[in-house]
C-alpha positions as CSV (number, residue, x, y, z in Angstrom):
1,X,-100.4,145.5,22.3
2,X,-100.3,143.2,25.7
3,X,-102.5,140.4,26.7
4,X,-103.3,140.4,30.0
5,X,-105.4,137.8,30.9
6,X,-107.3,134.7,28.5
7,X,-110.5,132.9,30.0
8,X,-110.9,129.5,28.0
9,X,-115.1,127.4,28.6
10,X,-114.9,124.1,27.3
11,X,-112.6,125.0,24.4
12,X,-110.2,121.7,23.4
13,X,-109.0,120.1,27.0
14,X,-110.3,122.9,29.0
15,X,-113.5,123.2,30.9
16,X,-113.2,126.4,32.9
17,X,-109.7,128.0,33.1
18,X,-108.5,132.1,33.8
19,X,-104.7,133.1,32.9
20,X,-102.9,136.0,33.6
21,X,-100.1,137.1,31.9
22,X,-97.0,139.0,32.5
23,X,-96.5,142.2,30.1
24,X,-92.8,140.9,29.1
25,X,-92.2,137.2,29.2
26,X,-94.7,134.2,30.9
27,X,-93.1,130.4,31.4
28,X,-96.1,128.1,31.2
29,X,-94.6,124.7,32.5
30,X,-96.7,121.5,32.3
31,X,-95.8,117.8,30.9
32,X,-97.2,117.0,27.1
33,X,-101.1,116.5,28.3
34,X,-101.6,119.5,30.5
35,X,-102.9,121.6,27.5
36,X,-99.9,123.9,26.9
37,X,-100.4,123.9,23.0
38,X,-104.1,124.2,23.4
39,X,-103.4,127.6,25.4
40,X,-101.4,128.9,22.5
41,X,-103.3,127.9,20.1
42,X,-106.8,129.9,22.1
43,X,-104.6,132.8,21.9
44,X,-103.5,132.8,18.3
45,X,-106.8,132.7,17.2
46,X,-107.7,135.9,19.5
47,X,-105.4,137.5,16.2
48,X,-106.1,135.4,13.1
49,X,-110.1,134.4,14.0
50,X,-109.0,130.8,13.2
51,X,-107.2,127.9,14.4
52,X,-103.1,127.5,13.6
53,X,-103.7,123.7,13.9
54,X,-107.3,122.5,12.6
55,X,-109.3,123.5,9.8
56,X,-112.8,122.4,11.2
57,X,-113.5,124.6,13.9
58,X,-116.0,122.5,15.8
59,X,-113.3,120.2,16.9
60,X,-111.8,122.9,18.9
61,X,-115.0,122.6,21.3
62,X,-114.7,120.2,24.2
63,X,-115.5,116.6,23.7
64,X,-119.3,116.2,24.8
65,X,-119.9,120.2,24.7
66,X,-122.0,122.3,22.1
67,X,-119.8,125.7,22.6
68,X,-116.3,126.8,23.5
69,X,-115.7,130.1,24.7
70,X,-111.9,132.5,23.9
71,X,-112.2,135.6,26.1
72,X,-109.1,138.0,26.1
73,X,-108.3,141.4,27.4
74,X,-105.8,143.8,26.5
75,X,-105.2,146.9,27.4
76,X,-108.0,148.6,25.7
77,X,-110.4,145.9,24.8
78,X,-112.3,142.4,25.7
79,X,-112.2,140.3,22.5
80,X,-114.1,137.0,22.3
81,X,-115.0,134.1,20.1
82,X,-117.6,131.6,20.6
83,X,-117.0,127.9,19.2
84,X,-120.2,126.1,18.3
85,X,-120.8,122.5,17.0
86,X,-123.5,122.0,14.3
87,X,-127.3,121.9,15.9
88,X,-126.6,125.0,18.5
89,X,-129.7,127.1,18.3
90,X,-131.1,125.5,15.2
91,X,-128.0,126.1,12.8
92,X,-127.5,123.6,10.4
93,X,-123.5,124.1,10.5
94,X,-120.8,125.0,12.9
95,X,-120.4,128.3,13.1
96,X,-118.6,131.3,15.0
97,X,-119.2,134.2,16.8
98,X,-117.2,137.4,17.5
99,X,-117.4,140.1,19.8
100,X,-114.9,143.2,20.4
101,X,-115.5,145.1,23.9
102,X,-119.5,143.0,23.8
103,X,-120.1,144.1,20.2
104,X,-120.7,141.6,17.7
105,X,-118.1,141.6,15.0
106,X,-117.5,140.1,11.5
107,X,-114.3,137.9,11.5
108,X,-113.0,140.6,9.0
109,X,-113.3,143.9,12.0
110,X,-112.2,140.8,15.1
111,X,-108.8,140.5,13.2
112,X,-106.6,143.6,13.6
113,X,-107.6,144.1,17.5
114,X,-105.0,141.9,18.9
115,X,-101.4,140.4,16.9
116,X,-99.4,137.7,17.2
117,X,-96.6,135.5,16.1
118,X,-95.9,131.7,16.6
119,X,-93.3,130.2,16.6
120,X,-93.5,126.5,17.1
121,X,-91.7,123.1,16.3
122,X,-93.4,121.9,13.1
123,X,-92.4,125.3,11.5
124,X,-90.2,123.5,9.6
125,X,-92.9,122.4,7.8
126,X,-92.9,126.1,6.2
127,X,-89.9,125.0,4.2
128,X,-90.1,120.8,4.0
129,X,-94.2,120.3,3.8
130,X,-97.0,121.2,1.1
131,X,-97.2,124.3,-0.5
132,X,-100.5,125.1,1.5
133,X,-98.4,125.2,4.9
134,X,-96.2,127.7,3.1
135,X,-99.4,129.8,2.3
136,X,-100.7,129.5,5.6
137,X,-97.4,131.3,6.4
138,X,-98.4,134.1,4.1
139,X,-102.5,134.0,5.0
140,X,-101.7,134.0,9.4
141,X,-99.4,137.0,8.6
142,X,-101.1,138.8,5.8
143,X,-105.3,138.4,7.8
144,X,-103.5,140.1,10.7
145,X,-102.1,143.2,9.2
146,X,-105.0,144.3,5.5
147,X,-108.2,144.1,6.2
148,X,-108.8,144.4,2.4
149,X,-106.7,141.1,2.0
150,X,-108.8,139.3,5.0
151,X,-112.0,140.3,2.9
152,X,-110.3,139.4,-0.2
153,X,-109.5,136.0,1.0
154,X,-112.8,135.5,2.0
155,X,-114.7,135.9,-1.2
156,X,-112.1,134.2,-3.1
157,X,-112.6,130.9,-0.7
158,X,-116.4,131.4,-1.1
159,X,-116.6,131.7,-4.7
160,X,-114.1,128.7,-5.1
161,X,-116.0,126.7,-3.2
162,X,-119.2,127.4,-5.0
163,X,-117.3,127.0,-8.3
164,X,-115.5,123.8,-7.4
165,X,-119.0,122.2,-6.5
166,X,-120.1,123.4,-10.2
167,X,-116.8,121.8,-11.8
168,X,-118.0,118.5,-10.0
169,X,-121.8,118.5,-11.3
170,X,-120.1,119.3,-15.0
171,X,-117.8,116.2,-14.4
172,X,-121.1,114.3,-13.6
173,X,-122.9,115.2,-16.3
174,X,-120.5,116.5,-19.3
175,X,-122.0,119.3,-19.5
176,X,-120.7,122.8,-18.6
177,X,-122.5,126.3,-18.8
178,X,-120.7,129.4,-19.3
179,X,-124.1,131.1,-17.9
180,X,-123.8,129.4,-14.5
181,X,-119.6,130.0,-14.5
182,X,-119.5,133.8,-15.6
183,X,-120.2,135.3,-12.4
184,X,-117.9,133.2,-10.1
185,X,-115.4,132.9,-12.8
186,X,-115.3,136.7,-12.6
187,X,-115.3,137.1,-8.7
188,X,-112.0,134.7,-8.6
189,X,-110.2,136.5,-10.9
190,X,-111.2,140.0,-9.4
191,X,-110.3,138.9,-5.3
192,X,-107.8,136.4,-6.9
193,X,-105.6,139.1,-8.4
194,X,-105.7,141.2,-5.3
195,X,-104.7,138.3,-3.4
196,X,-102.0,137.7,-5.7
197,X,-101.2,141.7,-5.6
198,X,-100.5,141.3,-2.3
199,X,-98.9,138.5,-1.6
200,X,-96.3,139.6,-4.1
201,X,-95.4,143.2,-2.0
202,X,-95.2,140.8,1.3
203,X,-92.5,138.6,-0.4
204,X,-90.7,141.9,-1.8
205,X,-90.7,142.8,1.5
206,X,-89.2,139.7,2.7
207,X,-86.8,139.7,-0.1
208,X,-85.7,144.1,0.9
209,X,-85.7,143.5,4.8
210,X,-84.4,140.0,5.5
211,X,-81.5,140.2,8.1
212,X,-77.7,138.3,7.2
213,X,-78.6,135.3,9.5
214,X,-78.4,133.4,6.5
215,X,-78.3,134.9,3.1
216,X,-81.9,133.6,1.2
217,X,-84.1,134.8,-1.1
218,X,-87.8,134.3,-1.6
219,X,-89.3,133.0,-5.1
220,X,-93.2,133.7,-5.7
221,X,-94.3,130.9,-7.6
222,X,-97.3,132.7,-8.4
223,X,-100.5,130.9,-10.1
224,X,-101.9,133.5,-12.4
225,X,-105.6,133.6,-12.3
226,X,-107.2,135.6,-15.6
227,X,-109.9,134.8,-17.8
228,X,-107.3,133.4,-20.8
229,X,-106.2,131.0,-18.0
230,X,-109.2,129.7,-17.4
231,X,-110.5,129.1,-20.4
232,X,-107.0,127.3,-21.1
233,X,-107.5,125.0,-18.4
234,X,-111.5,124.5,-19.7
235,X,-111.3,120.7,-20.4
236,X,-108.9,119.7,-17.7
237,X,-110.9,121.3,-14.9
238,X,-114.0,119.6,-15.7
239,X,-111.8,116.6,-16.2
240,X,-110.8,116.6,-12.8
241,X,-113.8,118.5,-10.9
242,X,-112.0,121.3,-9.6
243,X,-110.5,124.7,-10.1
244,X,-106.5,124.8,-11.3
245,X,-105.5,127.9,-11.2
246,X,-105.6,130.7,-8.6
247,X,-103.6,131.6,-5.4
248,X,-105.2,128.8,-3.8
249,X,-102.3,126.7,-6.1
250,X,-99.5,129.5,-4.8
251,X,-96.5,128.4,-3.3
252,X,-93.0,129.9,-3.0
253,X,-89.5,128.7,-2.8
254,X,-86.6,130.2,-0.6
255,X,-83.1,129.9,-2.4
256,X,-80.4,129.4,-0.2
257,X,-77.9,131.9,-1.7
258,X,-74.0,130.8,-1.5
259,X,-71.6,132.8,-3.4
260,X,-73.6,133.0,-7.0
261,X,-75.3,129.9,-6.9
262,X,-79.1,129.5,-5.5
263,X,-80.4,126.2,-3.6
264,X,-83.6,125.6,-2.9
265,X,-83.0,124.9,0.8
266,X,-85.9,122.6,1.0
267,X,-84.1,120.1,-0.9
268,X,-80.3,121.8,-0.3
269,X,-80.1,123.3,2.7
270,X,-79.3,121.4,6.3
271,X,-81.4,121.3,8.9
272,X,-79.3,124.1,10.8
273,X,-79.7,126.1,8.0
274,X,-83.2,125.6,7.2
275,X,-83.8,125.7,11.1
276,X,-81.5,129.2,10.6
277,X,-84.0,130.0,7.8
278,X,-87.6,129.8,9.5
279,X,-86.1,131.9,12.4
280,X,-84.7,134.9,10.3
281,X,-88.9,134.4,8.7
282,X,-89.9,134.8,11.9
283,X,-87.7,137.9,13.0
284,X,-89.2,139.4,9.6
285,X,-92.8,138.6,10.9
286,X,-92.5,140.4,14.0
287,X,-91.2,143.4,12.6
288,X,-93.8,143.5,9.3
289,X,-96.8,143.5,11.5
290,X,-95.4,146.3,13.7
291,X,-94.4,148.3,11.0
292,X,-97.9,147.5,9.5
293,X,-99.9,147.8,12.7
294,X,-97.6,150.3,15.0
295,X,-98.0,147.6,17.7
296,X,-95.8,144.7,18.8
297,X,-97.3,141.6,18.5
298,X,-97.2,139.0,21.5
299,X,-94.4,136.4,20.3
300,X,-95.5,132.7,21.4
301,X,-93.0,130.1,21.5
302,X,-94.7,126.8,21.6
303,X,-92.1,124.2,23.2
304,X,-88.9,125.3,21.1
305,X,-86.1,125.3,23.3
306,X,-86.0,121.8,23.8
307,X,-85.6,121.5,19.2
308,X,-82.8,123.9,19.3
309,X,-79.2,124.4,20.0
310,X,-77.5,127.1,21.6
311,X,-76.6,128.7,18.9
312,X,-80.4,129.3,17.8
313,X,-81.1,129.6,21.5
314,X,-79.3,132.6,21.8
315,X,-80.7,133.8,18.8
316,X,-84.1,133.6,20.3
317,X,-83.0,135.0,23.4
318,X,-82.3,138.5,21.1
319,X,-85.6,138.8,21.0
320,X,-87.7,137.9,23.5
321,X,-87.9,140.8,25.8
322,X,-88.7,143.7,23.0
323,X,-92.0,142.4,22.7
324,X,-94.7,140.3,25.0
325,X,-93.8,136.9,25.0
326,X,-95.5,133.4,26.3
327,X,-93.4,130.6,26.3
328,X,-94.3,126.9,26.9
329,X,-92.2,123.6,27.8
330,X,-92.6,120.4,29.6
331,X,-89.2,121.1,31.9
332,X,-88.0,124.7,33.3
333,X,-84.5,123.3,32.6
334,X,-84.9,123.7,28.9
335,X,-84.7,127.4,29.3
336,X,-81.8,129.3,29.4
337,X,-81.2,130.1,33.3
338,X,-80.6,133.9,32.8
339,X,-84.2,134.2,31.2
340,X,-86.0,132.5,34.2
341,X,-85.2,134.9,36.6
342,X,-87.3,137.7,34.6
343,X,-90.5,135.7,34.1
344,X,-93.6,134.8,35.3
345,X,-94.2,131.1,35.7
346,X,-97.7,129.7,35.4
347,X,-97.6,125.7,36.2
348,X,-100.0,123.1,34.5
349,X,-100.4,119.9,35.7
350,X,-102.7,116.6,34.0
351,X,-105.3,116.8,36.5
352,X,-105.9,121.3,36.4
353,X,-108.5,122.6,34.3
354,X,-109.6,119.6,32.5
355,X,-112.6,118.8,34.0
């Protein structure tokens, strides 16, 4: 599926700006202020319905605007989101809107209309950072491809949220009722365990398809959510005011595999080979969501050549070309000469767009 073109209103840096890209490779060239990163990030959430960077969605709107605007056209559909801050029309909240080809959408039915995969610098924090960055990992891939996970997801956030505020006014007052608990308690642990279901099969995947690169293996340090847990975790939850167990408290380990020993490469491996390691994940994430999908997601390479070496260069290079691809740097001289000469170049500068 091929991006053609991305209109961006007041949406992060951006007042008014139109793109065009190329169906195989686009360079977009600026210095670290032009917006490069902002451009990515407007088309990612064309596929995931969310930001890859924030987690409060109004601060994607302009400075000193009330609404941001994502409009993108492929081949066979206009897709767009609109961005508003809290007071827009009345509303008490930020909130979002989606349409597919004018139709007003639920997030659920936007995702799966356009795919994509980043790849980006701060990867790394897949294998180094929190356990949340490694879910977000799962969640960007997993809300592209099942719509029953994406609805999953959803409830389970919901009904945590509502449950968590519960576990806080029991903290208060020392007092909990099993009345008020039984119906979110339930909900978690039905959309819970399908979460969990399916998170589990993804890993196996990783685990059955990952290519020699380097030879890992993917632990699923699963947090079980059932009704026995719960109730184990009774007192300490209302100790601390919040919910312990669930997928939200997932994480999962790679083992770097030499001979027959296992390394957890976050704390083993070297930064080539953990380097080595987020770009074989990658490779894997391109190919599950086209053998999920039957389409090729667009590959976006956010400023990377200048954080690798040639050997992982050239590794990229294997790829780019089977697929869409829109690559950004600050200098044309970070990428690989015999790739210029196939792309389309697209210049930013401080002073275009931003006003």
């Amino acid at each position: 599926m091929i991006l053609n073109s991305l209109s961006l209103q007041n949406f992060r840096s951006y007042s008014k700006a139109d793109f065009n890209f190329s169906s195989a490779t686009t360079l977009i060239v600026g210095p670290n202020t032009a917006g490069k990163s902002n451009l990515i990030e407007a088309i990612f959430f064309l596929a995931a319905g969310r930001s890859f960077r924030i987690d409060r969605d109004d601060q994607l709107v302009k400075f000193g605007k009330e609404l941001a605007r994502i409009k993108g056209k492929t081949e066979d559909k206009n897709l767009e989101a609109a961005i508003a801050k809290e007071g827009v029309g009345g509303s008490l909240r930020p909130f979002k809107k989606y349409l597919v080809n004018g139709v007003a959408k639920r997030k659920a039915d936007f995702i799966g209309n356009f795919f994509a995969v980043l790849f980006a610098p701060n990867d790394l924090e897949i294998i180094i950072g929190s356990p949340g960055r490694r879910r977000d990992f799962i969640d960007n891939i997993l809300i592209q491809t099942d719509r029953d996970y994406r609805l999953a997801r959803s409830f389970y956030e919901k009904g945590l949220r509502i449950r968590n505020a519960l576990l806080h006014k029991a903290k208060e007052t020392g007092i909990k009722s099993g009345k008020e608990f039984a119906y979110w308690d339930n909900l978690l642990i039905v959309q819970g365990q399908k979460i969990t279901k399916k998170r589990e099969d993804f890993i196996g995947y990783l685990n059955d398809s990952k290519k020699e690169i380097l030879n890992f293996e993917l632990f699923y340090d699963k947090s079980v959510i059932s009704k026995e847990r719960l109730l184990q975790y009774k007192d300490a939850e209302i100790g601390s005011g919040i919910t312990l167990v669930g997928p939200h408290r997932d994480d999962f380990i790679i083992n770097l595999i030499e001979g027959k020993a296992k390394h957890d490469i976050k704390f083993f491996g070297s930064r080539g080979q953990q380097r080595l390691a987020i770009l074989q994940l990658k490779i894997l994430e391109l190919n599950y969501i086209e053998q999920k999908t039957q389409n090729k997601p667009t590959l976006l390479l956010d400023d990377i050549f200048s954080e690798l070496d040639g050997e992982h260069i050239n590794l990229v290079l294997e790829i780019i070309g089977t697929q869409q691809t829109i690559i950004t740097t600050t200098h044309e001289e970070f990428i690989p000469k015999n790739l210029l000469k196939k792309v389309k170049i697209i210049a930013l500068d401080n002073s275009r767009y931003l006003v």
